[in-house]
C-alpha positions in Angstrom: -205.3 93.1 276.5 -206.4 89.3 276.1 -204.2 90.1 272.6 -201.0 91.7 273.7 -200.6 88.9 276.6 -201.3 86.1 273.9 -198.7 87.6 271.9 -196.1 88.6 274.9 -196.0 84.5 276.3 -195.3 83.3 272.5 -192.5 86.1 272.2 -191.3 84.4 275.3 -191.5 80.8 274.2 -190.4 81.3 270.6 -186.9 82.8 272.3 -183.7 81.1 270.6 -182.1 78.7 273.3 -178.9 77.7 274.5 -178.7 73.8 275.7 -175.6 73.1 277.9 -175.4 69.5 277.3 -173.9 67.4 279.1 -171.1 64.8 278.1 -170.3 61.5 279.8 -166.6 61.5 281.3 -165.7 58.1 281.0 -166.3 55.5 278.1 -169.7 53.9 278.6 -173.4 54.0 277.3 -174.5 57.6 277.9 -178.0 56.2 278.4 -176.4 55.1 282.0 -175.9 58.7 283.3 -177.6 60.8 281.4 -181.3 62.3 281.5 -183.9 60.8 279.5 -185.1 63.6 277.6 -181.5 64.6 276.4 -181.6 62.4 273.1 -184.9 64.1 272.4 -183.2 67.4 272.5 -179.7 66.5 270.8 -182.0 65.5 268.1 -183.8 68.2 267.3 -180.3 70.8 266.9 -178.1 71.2 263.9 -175.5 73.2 265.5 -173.3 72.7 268.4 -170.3 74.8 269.9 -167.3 72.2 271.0 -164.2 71.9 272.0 -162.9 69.3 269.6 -165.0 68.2 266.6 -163.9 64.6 266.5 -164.9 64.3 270.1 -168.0 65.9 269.4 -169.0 63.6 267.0 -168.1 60.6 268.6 -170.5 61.1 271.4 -173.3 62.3 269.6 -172.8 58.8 267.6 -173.1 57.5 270.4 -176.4 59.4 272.3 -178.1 58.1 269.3 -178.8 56.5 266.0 -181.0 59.1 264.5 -178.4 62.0 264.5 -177.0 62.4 260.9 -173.7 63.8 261.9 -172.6 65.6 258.1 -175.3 68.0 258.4 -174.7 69.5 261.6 -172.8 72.6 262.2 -170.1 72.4 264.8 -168.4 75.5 265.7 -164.8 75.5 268.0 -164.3 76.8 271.4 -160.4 76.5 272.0 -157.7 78.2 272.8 -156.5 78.2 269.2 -159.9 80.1 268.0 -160.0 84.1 268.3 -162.2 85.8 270.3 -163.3 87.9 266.6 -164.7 84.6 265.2 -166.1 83.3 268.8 -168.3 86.3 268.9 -170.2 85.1 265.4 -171.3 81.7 266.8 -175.1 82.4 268.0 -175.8 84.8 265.2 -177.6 81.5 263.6 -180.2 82.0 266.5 -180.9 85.2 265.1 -182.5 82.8 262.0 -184.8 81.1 265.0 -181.8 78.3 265.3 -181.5 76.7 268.6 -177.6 76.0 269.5 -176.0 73.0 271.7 -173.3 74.1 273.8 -171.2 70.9 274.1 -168.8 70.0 276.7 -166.0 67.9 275.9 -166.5 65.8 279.4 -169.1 66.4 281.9 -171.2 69.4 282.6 -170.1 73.0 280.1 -168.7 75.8 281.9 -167.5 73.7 285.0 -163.8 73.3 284.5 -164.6 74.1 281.0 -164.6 77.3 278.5 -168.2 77.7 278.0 -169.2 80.7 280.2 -167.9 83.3 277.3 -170.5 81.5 275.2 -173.5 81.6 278.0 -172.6 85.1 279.0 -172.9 85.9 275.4 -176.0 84.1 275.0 -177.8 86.3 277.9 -175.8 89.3 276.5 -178.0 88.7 273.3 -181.9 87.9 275.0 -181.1 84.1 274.1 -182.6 81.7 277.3 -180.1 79.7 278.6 -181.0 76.3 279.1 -178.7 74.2 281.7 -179.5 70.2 281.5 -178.6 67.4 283.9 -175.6 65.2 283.8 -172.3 63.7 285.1 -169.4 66.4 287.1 -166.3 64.4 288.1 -166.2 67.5 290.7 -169.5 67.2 292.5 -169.7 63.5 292.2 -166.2 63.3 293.9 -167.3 65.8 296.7 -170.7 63.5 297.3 -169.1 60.9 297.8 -166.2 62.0 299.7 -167.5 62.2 302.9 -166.1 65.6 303.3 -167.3 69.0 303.7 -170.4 69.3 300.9 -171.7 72.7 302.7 -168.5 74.6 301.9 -166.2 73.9 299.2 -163.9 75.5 296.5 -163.3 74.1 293.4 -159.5 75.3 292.6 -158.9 74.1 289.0 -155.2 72.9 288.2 -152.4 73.7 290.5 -149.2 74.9 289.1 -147.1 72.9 287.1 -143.6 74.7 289.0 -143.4 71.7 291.9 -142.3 75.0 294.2 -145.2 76.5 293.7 -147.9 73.7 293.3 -145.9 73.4 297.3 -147.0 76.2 298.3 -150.8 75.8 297.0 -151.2 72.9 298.5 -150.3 74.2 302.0 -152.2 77.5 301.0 -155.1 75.1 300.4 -154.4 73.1 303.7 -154.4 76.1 305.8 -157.7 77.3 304.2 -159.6 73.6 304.9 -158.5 73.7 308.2 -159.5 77.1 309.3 -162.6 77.1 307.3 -163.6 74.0 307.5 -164.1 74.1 303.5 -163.3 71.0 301.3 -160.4 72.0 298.9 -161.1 70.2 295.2 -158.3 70.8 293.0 -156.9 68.3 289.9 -154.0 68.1 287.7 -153.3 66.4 284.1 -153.5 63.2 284.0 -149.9 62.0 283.5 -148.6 64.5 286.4 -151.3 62.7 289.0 -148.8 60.3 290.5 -146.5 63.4 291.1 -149.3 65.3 292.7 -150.0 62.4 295.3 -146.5 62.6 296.0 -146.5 66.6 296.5 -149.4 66.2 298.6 -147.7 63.0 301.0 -144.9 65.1 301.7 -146.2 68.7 301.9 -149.0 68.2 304.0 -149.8 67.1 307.6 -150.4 63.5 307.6 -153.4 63.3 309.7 -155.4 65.2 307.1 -157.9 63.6 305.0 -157.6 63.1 301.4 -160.0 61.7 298.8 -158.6 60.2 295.5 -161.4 59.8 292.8 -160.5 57.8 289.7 -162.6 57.1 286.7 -165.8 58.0 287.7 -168.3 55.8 286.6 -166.6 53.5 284.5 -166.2 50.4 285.7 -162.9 51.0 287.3 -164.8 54.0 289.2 -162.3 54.4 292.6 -163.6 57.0 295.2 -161.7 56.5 298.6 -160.8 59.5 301.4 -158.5 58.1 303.5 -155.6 60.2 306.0 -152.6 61.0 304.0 -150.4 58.8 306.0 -152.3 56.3 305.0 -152.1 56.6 301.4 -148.1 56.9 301.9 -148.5 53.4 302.6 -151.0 52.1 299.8 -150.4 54.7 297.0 -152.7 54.1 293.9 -150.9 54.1 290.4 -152.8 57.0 289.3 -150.9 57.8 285.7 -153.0 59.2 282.7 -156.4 58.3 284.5 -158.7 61.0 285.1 -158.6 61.9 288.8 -160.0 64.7 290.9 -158.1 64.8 294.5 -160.2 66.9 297.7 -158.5 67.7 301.1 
């Protein structure tokens, strides 16, 4: 009996793992946001799923010293990539290989294509491992001052300006009779036209947080009523920005 439990608990700890790791999402020293025993694990994989190679690389440079970056094994998750080849990139675990599952800026699988990797990894008996680090999307909502009990993270808004319109006053009417925080963002080089959507779309007396390169230096994180960032708009072009009503 002693036996078969002895043998059952190291069948259990000698289980492949997925590591979501985190990724910073501004340029500065990863050792300022992220957790102490991430190097550790970085160190110890050879293969990571990405979503661009070069970015990939960079970072890892960067979380430390001891990485040799030409013999790791970096596998694509895009949009360019088919779903045939996608399907092949944990059978290294079947060879005892632990995998990274890399996000290209803050935490995988939020506002990010890594949830067809973890639902394949519990598909195949591999233990997910989720670790610590920097969201644009909850730091924004923590220190927005608005509703952190119910929220709705809504992704990008459409690109049509008639219809990103008439999101925005879907989203309104949904905050106010819900009472639930609205978190939504756009592409970087359309923000300054999605402040203007949201001045003149929505009622003015609502509140609005703007969050702008979160923790860099430049970090801005302000909720303020939209009449009053008619009057004081932020130039907001190609800067990473989440926007909460």
């Amino acid at each position: 009996m002693f036996s078969f439990a002895k043998t059952r608990i190291c069948m259990i700890y000698s289980k492949p793992k997925l590591y979501l790791i985190p990724n910073i999402i501004g340029d500065i020293d990863p050792k300022l946001v992220m957790p102490e025993g991430l190097t550790k694990i970085v160190e110890s994989l050879q293969h990571f799923i990405v979503e661009d190679i070069r970015n990939a690389r960079r970072y890892l440079r960067k979380l430390s010293k001891n990485i040799i970056i030409d013999d790791l094994h970096f596998y694509e998750l895009n949009k360019h990539i088919d779903d045939a080849e996608i399907s092949t990139y944990l059978d290294v675990c079947k060879k005892g290989n632990n995998v990274g599952l890399l996000s290209e800026a803050g935490l995988p699988c939020i506002a990010d294509p890594g949830s067809i990797i973890v639902k394949m990894a519990h598909q195949k008996n591999i233990k997910v491992v989720p670790i610590t680090g920097p969201s644009s999307i909850f730091l924004a909502l923590m220190a927005s001052g608005l509703n952190g009990q119910n929220f709705a993270f809504n992704g990008y808004l459409p690109v049509d300006s008639s219809a990103k319109i008439r999101k925005l006053r879907e989203l309104e009417y949904k905050s106010q009779k819900e009472g639930q925080s609205q978190i939504f963002m756009d592409t970087p080089y359309r923000n300054n036209k999605m402040l203007d959507d949201i001045i003149s779309s929505l009622n003015p007396n609502n509140y609005l947080c703007i969050a702008v390169n979160i923790t860099c230096e430049d970090e801005m994180i302000e909720t303020r009523k939209i009449s009053d960032w008619a009057k004081m708009k932020p130039n907001l072009h190609k800067k990473p920005c989440i926007f909460i009503i």
